[in-house]
N, C-alpha and C positions, 0 to 999 in steps of 0.2 A: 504494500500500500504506500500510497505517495506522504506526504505529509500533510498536503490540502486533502488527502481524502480521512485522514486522522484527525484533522482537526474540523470538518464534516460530521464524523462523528461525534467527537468531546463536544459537539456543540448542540448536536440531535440529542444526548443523555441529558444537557440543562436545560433544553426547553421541557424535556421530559418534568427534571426536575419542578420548575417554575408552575408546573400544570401541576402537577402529584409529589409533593413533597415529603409526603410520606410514604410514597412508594417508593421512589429511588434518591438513592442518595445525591449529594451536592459534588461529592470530592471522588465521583466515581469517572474512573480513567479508564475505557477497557483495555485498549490496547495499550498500555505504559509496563513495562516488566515491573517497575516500581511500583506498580499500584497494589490494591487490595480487593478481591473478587472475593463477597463473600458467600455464604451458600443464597441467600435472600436474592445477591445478583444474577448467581446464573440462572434461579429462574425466575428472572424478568428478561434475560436472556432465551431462556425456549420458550414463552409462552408469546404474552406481546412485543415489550419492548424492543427485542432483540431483528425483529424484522422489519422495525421500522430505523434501527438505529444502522442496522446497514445496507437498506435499502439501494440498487443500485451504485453501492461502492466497490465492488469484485466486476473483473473481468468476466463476460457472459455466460461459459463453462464453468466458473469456481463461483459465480452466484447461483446459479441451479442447485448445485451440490451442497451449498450454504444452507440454502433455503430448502432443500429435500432433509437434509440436517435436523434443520429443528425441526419440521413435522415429525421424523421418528423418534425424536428425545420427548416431543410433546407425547406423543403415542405410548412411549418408555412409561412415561411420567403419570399418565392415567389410565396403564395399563391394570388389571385382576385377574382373577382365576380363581375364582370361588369355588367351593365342593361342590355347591346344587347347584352351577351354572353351566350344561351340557353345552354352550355354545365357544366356551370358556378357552379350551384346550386348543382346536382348533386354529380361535382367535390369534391364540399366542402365539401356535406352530408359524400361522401366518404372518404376525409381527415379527417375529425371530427372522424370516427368510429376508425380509422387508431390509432387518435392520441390517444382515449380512451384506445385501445389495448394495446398502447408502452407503456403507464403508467400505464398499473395493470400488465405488465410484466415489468416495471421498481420495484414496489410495491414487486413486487415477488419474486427477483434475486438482489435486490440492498439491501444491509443492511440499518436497518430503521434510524440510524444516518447521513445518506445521503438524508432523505427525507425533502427538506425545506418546511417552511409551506405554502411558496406560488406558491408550483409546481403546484399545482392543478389549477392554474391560466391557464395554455396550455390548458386545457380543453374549456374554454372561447373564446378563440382568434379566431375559427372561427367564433362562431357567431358576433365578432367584425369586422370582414373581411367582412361577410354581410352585417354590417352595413353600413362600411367607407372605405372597399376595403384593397388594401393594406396595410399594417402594418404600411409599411413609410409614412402613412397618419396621425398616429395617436402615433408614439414612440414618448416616451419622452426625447431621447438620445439628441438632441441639446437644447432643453428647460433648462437641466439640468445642461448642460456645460455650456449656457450662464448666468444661478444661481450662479453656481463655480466659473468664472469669476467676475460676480457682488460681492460674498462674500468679492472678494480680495482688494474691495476698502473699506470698513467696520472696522473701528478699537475701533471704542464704539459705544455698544450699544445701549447708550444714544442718538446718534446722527446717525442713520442709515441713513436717507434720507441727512443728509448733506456729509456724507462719499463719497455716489452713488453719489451725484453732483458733488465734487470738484473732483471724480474719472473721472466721466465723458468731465468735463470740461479738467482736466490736458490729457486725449488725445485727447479731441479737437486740443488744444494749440499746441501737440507733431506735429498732422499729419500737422494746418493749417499756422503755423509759418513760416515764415523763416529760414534758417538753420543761419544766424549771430544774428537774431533776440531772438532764444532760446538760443543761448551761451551765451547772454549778459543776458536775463532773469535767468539764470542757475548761474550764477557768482556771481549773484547779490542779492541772495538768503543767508540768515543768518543762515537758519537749512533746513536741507532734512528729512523729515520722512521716516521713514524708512520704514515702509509696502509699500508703493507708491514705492521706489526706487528701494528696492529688484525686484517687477515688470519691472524691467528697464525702468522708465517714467523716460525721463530730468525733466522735472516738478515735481510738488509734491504740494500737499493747502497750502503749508508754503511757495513755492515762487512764487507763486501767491498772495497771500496778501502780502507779502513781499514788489512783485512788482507794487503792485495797478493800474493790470491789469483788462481793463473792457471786458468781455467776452459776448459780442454781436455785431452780426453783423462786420461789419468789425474793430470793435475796438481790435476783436481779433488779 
């Protein structure tokens, strides 16, 4: 892609933005290697967004195959296979063949520097869909955010499971406190760490032992 045709796009995702602000993000770059795609993006990527955001930017044979792309991701993506659905089985046989097609005409018409090593993985996914149904049975898109979350209370690796507790404890404290009760805990406090604070926690493991608060039960 040219760089007018990249900056075509970064500019189709903020009108997106400006329309549905809270569908897509502000700071969303697709094609930047710097950027951040997170699971949210890529599907606004197969559903809608993604066909309007590259709309006639690909040379004629690699927009077909673009755009045959995301039909069989969309397809992936609301694909089943229930036990009492006789028409089910079939269905799938026939998506599987589908999806085989897209991707040796991906293989064909996509230059091979676009090929990641784990696209072959779409190949899989229905007989996963066999297995457990749905896809949103078995994605790892929230398991993953709530890792990245967890990460954020983590500041030595020495001490990881004490990290997770006093992270977990300082929002105990936030949600079950009082609102005079954390001000005076917050006040009373000789240091704020700072990976805790930048999360916006009042609290933080330094004013909790500060305050030789007992975190059980209603002591909290």
């Amino acid at each position: 892609m040219t760089d007018r045709t990249l900056d075509t796009i970064d500019n189709r995702v903020s009108i997106t933005h400006e329309a549905y602000p809270l569908w897509v993000r502000s700071n969303l770059k697709p094609n930047q290697l710097t950027g951040s795609i997170k699971g949210a993006d890529c599907l606004r990527f197969i559903t809608d967004a993604g066909r309007y955001w590259y709309h006639n930017t690909l040379p004629p044979p690699q927009q077909r195959t673009w755009e045959d792309g995301l039909k069989f991701l969309r397809d992936l993506l609301h694909a089943t296979c229930d036990a009492d659905d006789p028409e089910a089985l079939p269905t799938l046989k026939a998506l599987k063949l589908a999806t085989i097609r897209a991707l040796c005409r991906w293989s064909r018409d996509v230059p091979g520097t676009e090929h990641t090593i784990v696209i072959h993985e779409l190949v899989h996914i229905c007989d996963m869909v066999y297995r457990w149904n749905s896809v949103r049975n078995f994605w790892c898109f929230l398991t993953e955010r709530f890792v990245g979350y967890i990460i954020g209370f983590i500041h030595n690796r020495d001490k990881v499971e004490l990290g997770i507790l006093l992270g977990y404890a300082c929002t105990k404290l936030n949600f079950a406190a009082p609102p005079a009760r954390l001000e005076r805990i917050r006040t009373s406090a000789e240091h704020i760490e700072g990976g805790l604070a930048r999360r916006g926690f009042l609290l933080t493991s330094e004013t909790i032992l500060a305050s030789k608060i007992t975190i059980a039960g209603s002591g909290t």
